[in-house]
N, C-alpha and C positions, 0 to 999 in steps of 0.2 A: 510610512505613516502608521500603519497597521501594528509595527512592533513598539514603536512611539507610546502608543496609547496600551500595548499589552503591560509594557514597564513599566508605567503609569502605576497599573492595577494590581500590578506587586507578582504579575503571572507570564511565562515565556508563551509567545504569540506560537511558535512551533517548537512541539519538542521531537526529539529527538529518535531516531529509529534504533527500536530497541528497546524504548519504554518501557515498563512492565505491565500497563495498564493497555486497554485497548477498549479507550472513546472510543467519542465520533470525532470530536476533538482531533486528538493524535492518529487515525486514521485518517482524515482529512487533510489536516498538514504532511500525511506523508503522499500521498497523489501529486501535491504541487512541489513538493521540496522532498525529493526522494534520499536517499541517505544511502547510495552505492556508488561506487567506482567500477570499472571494467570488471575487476576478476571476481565481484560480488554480485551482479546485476543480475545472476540466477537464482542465485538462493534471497536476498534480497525479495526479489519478484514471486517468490515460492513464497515465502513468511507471510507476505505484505496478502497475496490470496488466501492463504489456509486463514488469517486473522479478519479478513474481509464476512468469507462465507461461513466462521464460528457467529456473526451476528446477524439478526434474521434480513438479513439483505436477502433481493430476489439476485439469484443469478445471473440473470442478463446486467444489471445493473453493478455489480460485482466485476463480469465480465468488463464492461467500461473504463470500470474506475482501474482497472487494471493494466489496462492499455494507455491509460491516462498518465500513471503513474508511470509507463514506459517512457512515455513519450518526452516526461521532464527529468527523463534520466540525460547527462553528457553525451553519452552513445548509445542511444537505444538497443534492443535488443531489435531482432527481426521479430514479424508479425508471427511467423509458423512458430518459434520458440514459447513466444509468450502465448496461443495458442494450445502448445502441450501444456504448459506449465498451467493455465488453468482446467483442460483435460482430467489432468493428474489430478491435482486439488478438489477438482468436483468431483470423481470418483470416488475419492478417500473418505471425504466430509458424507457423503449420502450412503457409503458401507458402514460408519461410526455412527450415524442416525438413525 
C-alpha cells in the first residue's frame, strides 16, 4: 500500500542503499529494507552506522536502529559482531569531533 501511494506522488517509498544523500528518509527505509546479502552484511552494517552517528542522533538510539537493521537483514549477523562494528564507529566519529 505504502509504495502504491509513494508512486502516486511521483517519489520511490524506499530508496536504495547507497544513495548519495543521507535523510531521515533514506536512513529509515534502510533499517526495515536493508540492502546486503551474506558477503556484505559487514560493511553494509559499518556504512549504515558511520551515516547513522554523522547526524545528531543520540548514541543509544543509533545503537538500536542498528541492531534493528540487523535483524531485517536474511541472515543476520551475530549480536557481538554488530557490537564491535558500532564499538568501531563510535570511537572513530568521537576522534573526528
Amino acid at each position: 500500500m505504502v509504495t502504491k501511494l509513494a508512486h502516486k506522488q511521483g517519489t520511490s517509498a524506499f530508496q536504495e542503499a547507497g544513495s548519495p544523500t543521507n535523510t531521515a528518509g533514506n536512513l529509515i527505509g534502510e533499517l526495515f529494507y536493508p540492502n546486503a546479502d551474506d558477503g556484505t552484511r559487514n560493511i553494509y552494517l559499518t556504512s549504515l552506522c558511520g551515516r547513522l552517528l554523522a547526524t545528531p542522533v543520540r548514541p543509544d538510539a543509533a545503537y538500536q536502529a542498528l541492531h534493528l537493521a540487523n535483524s531485517n537483514l536474511p541472515t543476520p549477523l551475530p549480536d557481538k559482531e554488530v557490537n564491535q562494528i558500532f564499538k568501531s564507529i563510535l570511537k572513530r566519529e568521537s576522534e573526528v569531533k
